[in-house]
N, C-alpha and C positions, 0 to 999 in steps of 0.2 A: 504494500500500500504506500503510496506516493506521500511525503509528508504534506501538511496543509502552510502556504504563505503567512505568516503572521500579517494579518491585518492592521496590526496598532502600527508595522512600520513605516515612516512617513518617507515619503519623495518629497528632495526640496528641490523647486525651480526655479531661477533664478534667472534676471532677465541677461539676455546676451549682450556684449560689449558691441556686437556688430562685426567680429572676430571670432572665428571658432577655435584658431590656433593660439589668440589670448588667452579665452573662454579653459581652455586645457592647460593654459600655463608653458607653451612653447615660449623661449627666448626670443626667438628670432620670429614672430607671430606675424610681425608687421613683413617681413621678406614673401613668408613664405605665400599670405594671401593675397600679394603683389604675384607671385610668381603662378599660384592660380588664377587670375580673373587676367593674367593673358594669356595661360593655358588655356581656358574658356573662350578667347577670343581666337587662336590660332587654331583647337578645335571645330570651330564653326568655319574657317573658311577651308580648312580641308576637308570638309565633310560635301561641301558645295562643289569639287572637285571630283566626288562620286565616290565609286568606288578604288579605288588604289590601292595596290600592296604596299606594304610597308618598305619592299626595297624602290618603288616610282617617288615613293613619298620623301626617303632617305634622301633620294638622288636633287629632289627639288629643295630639300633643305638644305645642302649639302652637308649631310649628318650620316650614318649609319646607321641600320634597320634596328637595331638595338634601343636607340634613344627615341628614332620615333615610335616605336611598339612602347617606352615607359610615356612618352606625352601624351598619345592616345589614350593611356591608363591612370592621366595626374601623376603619374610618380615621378617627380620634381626633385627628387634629392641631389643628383649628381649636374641638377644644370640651373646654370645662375640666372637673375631676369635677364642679363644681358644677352644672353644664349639665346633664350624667349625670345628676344627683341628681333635680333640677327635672323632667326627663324620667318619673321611675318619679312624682313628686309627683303629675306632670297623668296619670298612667293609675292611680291612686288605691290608692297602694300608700306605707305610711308606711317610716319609715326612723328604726332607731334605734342611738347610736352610743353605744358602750361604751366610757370611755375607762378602762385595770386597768395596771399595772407590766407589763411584761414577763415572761413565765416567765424567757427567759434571764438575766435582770440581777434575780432576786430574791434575795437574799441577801447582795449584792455591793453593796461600801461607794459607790464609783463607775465605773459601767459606760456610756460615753460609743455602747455600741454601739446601732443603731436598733430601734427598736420594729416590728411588723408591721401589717398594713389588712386584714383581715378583712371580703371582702363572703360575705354568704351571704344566699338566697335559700329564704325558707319556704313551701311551697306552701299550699296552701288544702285 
């Protein structure tokens, strides 16, 4: 017989920073969801591309089947944003980066809190 869940124990939720990889307490939190939401971006226009093996796809990145078979799957560890970047560069998509104050630290004498990394993806 299966034992029964204790009921009295509580789930706390807690709202999210907006950060998953803060949210768990990764170091490096702000990199690494930089380096996803242009994996997310670089995702969608290879996907627009059709169907592709991973060595067509390799060859258009000029990367190895190896790294685009981990992009395809987020796994992000072994490639930095700048990698990311170079990636949409060689599938001929430019890249422009806005640097403005922060909405939340405008007005504010000194506000030591961090700024945000906005990718977005404009279609054609």
């Amino acid at each position: 017989m299966a034992e029964k869940e204790n009921i009295n124990d509580e789930v706390v939720i807690g709202e999210s920073s907006g950060n998953i990889f803060a949210d768990f307490g990764f170091p490096d939190a702000d990199e690494r969801q930089t380096k996803i939401k242009i994996a997310v971006a670089l995702n969608a226009i290879l996907d627009k591309f059709g169907n592709l093996t991973q060595g067509q796809i390799a060859e258009r990145l000029h990367t190895d089947p190896p790294k685009t078979s981990a992009l395809r799957r987020y796994q992000l560890d072994g490639m930095s944003a700048q990698r990311l970047l170079d990636f949409l560069t060689a599938l001929d998509y430019d890249i422009d980066i806005n640097i403005k104050k922060s909405r939340s630290s405008r007005g504010r004498r000194q506000n030591w809190t961090s700024g945000r990394i906005h990718v977005r993806l404009k279609t054609a």
